[in-house]
N, C-alpha and C positions, 0 to 999 in steps of 0.2 A: 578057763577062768573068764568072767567078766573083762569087757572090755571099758567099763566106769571106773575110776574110782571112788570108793564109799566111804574108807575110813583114810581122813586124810593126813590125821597123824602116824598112821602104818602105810604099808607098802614103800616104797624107797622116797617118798615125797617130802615125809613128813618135816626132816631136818634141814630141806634146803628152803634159801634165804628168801622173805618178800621184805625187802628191805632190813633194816634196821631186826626185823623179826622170822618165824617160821612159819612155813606151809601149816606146819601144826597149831601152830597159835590164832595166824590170822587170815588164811590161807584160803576161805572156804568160797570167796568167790572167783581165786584162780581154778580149783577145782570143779566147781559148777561152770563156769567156762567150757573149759576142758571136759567135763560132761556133757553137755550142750551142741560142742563142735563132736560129738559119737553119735548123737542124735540126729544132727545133720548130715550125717556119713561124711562128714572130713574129716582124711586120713591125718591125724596132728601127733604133735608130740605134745608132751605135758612142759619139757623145757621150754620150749618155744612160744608158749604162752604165758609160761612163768616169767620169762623174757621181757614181752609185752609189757607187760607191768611196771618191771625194774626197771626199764628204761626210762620212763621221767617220773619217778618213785616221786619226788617232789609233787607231783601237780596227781598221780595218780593213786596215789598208797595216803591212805587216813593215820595222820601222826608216824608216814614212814613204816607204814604195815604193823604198826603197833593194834592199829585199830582194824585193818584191814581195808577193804576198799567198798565205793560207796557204789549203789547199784547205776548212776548214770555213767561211769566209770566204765562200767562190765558194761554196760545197754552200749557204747561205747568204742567198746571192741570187736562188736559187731558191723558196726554199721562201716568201721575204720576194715572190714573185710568183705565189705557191697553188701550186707544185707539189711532189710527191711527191717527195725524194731521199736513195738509199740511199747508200753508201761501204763499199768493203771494198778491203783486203789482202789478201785471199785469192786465189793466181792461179786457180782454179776458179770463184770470186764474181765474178772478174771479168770472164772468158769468158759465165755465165753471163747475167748483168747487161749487158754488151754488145750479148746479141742480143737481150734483151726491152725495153731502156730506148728511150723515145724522144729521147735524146741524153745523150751518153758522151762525158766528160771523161777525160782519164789524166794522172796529176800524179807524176813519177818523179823518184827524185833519180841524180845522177851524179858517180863521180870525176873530178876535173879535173889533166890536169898542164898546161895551158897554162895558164890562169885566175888571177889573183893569189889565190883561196879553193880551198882543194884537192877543194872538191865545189862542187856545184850542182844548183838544181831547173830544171822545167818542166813547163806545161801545155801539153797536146796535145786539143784536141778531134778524136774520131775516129768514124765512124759506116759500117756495116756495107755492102759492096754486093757483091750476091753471095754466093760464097763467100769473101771476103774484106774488109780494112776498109780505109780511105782514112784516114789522120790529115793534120791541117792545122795548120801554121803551124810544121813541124816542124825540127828542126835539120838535115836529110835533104831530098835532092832537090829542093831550092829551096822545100821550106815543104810540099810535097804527098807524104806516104809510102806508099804501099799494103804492106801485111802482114799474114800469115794471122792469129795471134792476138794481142787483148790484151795476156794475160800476159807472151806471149814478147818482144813489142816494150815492156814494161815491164820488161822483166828481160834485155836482151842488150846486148853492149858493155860502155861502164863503167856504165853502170845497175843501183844495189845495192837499191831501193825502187820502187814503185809502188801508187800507192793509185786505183781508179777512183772515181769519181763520176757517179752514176746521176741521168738525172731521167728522172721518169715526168708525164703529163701529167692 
């Protein structure tokens, strides 16, 4: 098996607590975390970063993990582990920043018409192979997407926003 996980409401995650709420519900930047640190080759646990979080749920978790957590949060939890992390907007910074970082987060927002909130985010940890990039835990092909760029899989469909997040080591 994969050592990612992709689908974050299955495998044994999905029911434990980020706050107030579930891995399943709002979980997907503990997960891309935790996909990120595989990227990195650190050896982690998934509790242990689940952890991270809960610990000042108040200042870290959006409405108490109701909403999930916000990307300076995640950028956050990196730098609180010595590493180097950029963010950008920019879909050029973030093509760029893709192929130098040694692990790439993308945190996008989308219109909803099914959803009872008529938008919604998500994090996607995704990393380069080839001439193209692999994203994981995605709302696409069962959690695993392959796509030429960045930008454009931060910007296609109902996706009005994307912000990447860079760590370097």
């Amino acid at each position: 098996g994969t050592p990612y996980i992709v689908d974050q409401a299955a495998d044994s995650i999905g029911q434990k607590f980020l706050g107030s709420s579930t891995v399943a519900h709002g979980g997907c930047g503990v997960v891309a975390t935790y996909n990120a640190l595989v990227d990195l080759g650190v050896p982690t646990d998934f509790d242990d970063v689940l952890a991270y979080y809960n610990e000042e749920s108040m200042t870290r978790l959006t409405l108490n993990g109701w909403l999930g957590i916000l990307p300076p949060v995640v950028a956050q939890y990196f730098v609180d582990q010595g590493y180097e992390v950029i963010m950008a907007d920019n879909w050029d910074a973030i093509d760029i920043h893709s192929q130098t970082a040694d692990a790439s987060i993308m945190y996008y927002m989308f219109t909803s018409k099914t959803s009872v909130m008529p938008f919604g985010a998500h994090f996607v940890s995704n990393r380069g192979i080839g001439n193209q990039y692999v994203g994981m835990n995605t709302a696409e092909n069962n959690g695993v997407f392959y796509f030429a760029l960045p930008s454009e899989y931060g910007h296609q469909n109902n996706r009005f926003y994307s912000l990447g997040i860079f760590v370097y080591k």
